[in-house]
C-alpha positions in Angstrom: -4.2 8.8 24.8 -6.5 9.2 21.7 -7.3 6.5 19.5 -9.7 6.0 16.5 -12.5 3.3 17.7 -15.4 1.9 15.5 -18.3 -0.5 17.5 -19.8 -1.5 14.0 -19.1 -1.2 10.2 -20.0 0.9 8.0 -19.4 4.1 6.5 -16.6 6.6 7.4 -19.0 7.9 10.5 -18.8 4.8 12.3 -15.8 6.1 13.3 -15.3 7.8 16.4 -12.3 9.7 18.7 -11.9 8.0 21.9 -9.6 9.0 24.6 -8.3 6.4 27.9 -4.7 5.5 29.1 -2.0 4.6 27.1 -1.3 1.1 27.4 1.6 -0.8 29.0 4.0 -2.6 26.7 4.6 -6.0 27.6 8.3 -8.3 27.4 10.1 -7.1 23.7 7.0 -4.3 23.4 7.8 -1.1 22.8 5.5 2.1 23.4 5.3 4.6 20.9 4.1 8.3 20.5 2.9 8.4 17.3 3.8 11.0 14.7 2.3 9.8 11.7 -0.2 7.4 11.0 -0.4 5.8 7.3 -4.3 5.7 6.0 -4.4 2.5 3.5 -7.0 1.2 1.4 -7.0 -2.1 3.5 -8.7 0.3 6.9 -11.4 1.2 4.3 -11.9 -2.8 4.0 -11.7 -3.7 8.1 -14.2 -0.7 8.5 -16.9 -1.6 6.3 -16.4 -5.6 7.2 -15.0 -6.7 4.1 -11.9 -8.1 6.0 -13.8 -8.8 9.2 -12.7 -7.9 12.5 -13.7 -8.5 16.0 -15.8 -5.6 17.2 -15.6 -3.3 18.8 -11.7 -2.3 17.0 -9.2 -0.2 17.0 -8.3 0.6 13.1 -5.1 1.3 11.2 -1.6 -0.5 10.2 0.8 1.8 9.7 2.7 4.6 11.5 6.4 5.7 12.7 7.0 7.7 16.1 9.1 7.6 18.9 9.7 5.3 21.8 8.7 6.3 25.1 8.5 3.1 27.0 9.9 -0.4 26.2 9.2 -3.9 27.8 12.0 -6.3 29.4 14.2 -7.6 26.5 13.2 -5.4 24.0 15.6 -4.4 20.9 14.6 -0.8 20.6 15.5 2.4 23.5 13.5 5.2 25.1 14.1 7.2 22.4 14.4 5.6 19.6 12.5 6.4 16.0 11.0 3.4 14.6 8.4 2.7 12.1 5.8 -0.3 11.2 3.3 -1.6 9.0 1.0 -4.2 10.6 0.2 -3.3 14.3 -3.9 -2.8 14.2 -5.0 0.1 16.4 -2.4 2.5 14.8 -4.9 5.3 14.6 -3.9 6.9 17.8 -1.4 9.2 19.8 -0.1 5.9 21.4 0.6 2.1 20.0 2.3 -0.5 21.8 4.2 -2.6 19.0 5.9 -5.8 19.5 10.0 -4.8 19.3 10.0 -7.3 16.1 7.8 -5.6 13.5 9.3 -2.4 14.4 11.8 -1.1 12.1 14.5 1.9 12.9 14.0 5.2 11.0 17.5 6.8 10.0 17.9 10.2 11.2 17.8 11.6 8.1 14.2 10.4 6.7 11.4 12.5 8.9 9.1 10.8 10.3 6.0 11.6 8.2 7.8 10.2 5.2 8.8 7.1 7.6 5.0 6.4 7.6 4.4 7.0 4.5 6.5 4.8 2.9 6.2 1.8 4.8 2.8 -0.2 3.8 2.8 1.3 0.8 6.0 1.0 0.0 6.9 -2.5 1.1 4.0 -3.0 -1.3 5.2 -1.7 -4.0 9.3 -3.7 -3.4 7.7 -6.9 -3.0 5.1 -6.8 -6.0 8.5 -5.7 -8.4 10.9 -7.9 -6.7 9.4 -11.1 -5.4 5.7 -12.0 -6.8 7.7 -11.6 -9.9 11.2 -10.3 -9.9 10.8 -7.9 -13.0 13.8 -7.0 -15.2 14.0 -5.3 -18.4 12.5 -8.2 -20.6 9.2 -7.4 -19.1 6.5 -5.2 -19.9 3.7 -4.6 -17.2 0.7 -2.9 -16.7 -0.1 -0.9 -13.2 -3.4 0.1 -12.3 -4.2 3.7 -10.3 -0.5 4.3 -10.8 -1.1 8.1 -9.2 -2.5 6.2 -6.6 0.2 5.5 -2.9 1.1 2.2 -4.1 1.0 2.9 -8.1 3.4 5.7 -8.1 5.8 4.2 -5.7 5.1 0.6 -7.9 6.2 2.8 -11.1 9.3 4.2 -9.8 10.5 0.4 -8.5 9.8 -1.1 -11.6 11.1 1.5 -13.8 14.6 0.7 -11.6 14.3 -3.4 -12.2 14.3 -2.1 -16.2 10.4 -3.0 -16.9 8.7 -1.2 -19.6 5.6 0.2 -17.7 2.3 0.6 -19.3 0.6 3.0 -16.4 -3.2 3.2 -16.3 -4.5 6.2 -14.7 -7.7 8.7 -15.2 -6.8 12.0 -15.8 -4.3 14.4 -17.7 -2.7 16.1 -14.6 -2.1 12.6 -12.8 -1.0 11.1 -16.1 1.8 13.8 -16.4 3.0 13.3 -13.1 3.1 9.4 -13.9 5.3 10.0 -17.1 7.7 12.1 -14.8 8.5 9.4 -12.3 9.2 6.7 -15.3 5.6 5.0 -17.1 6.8 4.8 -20.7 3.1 4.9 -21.8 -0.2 5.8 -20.4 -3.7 4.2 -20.6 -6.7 6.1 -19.8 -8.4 3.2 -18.2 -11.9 5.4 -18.3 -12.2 6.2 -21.3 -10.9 3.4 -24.0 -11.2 -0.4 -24.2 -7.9 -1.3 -22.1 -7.1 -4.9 -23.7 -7.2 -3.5 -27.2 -5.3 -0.7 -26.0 -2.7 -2.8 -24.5 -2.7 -5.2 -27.6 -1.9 -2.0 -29.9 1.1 -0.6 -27.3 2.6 -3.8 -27.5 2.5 -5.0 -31.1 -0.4 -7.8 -30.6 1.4 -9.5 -27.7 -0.2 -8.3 -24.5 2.1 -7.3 -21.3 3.7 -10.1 -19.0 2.4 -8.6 -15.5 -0.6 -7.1 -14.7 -0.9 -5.0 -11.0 -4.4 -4.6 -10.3 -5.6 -3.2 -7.2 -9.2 -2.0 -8.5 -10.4 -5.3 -8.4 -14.2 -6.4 -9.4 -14.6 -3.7 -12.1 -11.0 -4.4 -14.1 -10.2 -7.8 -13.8 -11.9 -9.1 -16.6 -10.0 -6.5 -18.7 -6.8 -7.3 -16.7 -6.7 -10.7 -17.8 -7.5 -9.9 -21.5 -4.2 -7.9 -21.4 -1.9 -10.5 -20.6 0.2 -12.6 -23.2 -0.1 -16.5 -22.8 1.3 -17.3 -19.8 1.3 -13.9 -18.2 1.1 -13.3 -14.5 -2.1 -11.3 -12.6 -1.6 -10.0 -9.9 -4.6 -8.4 -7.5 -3.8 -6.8 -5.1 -6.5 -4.7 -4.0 -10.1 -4.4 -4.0 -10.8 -0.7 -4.7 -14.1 -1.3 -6.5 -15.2 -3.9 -4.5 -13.5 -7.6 -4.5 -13.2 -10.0 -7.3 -16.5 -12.6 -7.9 -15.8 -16.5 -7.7 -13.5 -17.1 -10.8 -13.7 -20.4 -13.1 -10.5 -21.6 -13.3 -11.1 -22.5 -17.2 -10.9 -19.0 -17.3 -7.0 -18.5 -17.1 -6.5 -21.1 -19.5 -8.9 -19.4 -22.1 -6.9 -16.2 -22.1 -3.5 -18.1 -22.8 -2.6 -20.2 -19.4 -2.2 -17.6 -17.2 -1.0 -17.1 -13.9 -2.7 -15.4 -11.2 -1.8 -14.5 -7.2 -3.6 -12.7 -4.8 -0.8 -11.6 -2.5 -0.9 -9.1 0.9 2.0 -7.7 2.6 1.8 -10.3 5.6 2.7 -12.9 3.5 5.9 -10.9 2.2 7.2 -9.9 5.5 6.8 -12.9 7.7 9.8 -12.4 9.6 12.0 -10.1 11.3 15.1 -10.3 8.5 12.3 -9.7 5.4 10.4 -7.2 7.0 14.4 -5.4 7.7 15.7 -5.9 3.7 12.3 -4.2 2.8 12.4 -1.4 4.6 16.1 -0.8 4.9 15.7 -1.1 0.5 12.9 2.0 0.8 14.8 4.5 3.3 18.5 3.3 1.4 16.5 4.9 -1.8 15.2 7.9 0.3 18.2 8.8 1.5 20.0 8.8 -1.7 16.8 10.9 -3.7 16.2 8.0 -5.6 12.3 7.3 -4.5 9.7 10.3 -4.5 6.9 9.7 -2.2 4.2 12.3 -2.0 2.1 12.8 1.1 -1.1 14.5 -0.6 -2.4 15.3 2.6 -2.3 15.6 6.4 -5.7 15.4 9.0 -6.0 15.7 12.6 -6.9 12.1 13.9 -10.5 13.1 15.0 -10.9 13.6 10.8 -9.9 10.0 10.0 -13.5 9.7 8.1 -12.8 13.0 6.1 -9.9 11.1 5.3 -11.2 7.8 4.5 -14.0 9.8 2.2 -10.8 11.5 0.3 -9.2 8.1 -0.1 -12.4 6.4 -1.8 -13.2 9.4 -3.7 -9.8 8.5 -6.4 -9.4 12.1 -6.3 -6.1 11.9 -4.2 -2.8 11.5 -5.3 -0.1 9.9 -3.5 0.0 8.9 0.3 -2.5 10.4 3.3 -1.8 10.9 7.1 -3.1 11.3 10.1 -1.3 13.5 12.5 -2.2 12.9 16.3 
């Protein structure tokens, strides 16, 4: 098997192609050949060691392929096309995944789109329908929403009713935004975005905020809520948030503020299921639009990660093994 391997952080050429045998899965593993592997912001964070890991490492979350091998007891057949979101090492040809965070991929969703979907979309479902459970008496404000999670974030909300205020940094991305359901957008870049929000919103200020920027935006973020608003960060694109004073959420109206991952929101079996099952129920019915922007070969996972960081991309990027 190949798999993508780094011995230290750093940039994108820390990381290197390594080849040995595929592993054996264990009792309720399963074996996969990997199709499609999901790229994420959160590998750019375990490679450069702002989410630590224990070196040397494997990297990557994400991917959907097909069972070649499963352990004693497990739920899934040779055969089978399943998908997952949190088995690190998923950069390679081969990933053994315990049966339980596997999920099965209807026959009519491919595979690449499987992958695609799944970090970034169980993302996007449980920011819009469990760290708040939008409906159409709130108005929110998404950052990067041409970004993987921000265009798939847009389309949710726009189905819970919200009025979405999209922020995004250029004309071509901003008309692809408008088409998938933002009622207005904010060019982050280039105007002040509280006084912006303030003037879309008639003085009041938006009820959610979805900020995956982080450092550089979250001062603004928080000037853009109404009193008792809801922050949520979720990312750290430009680097993670400083140490907050608390006296800090009070000043800007007695806000509310979360810092919630994925892990948290899929903690067992039955959530990880109603996620998932939600995302390919919508894909199968041409109700959710996901857009791969591109496909590497897995030796070009840095070329990749470069693309990623550069904000250049739209939509979702895979490696192909």
């Amino acid at each position: 098997m190949e798999a993508i391997r780094f011995g230290q952080t750093g940039g994108p050429d820390v990381l290197e192609l390594t080849s040995s045998d595929p592993p054996a899965p264990g009792p309720r593993e399963l074996l996969v050949d990997v199709t499609a592997a999901g790229v994420n912001f959160i590998d750019t964070y375990h490679r450069s060691g702002l989410y630590p890991l224990g070196l040397p490492s494997g990297l990557g979350l994400e991917g959907a392929g097909i069972v070649i091998e499963a352990g004693e007891q497990a739920g899934f057949h040779v055969g089978a096309r399943v998908a997952w979101a949190d088995v690190m090492g998923s950069y390679a040809s081969h990933v053994v995944i315990p049966d339980e965070r596997a999920v099965p991929v209807p026959d009519e969703i491919d595979l690449d789109t499987a992958a695609a979907v799944m970090l970034q979309g169980m993302t996007a479902h449980y920011l819009c329908n469990s760290t708040v459970a939008l409906d159409r008496d709130h108005t929110v404000l998404v950052y990067a929403a041409a970004g993987g999670v921000g265009r798939l974030l847009v389309q949710l909300a726009k189905r819970r009713g919200a009025r979405i205020l999209a922020c995004t940094s250029s004309e071509a991305k901003a008309e692809e935004i408008r088409r998938l359901g933002a009622h207005e957008i904010v060019f982050y870049r280039d105007v002040d975005v509280p006084e912006t929000v303030r003037e879309l919103t008639d003085g009041h200020g938006v009820d959610v905020v979805y900020d995956s920027v982080g450092a550089d935006t979250f001062e603004d973020s928080l000037r853009s809520l109404r009193p008792r608003g809801t922050m949520v960060s979720y990312g750290n694109a430009s680097g993670p948030v400083p140490p907050t004073d608390l006296r800090t959420l009070a000043k800007h109206g007695s806000l509310f503020l979360t810092r919630p991952t994925l892990g948290h929101y899929t903690a067992d079996h039955d959530e990880l299921t109603w996620r998932a099952r939600s995302l390919f129920d919508l894909l199968q019915s041409d109700q959710l639009d996901v857009l791969i922007h591109d496909r590497y070969p897995l030796a070009e996972a840095g070329r990749a990660h470069r693309d990623l960081q550069s904000g250049t991309t739209t939509g979702k990027l895979l490696l192909r093994p």
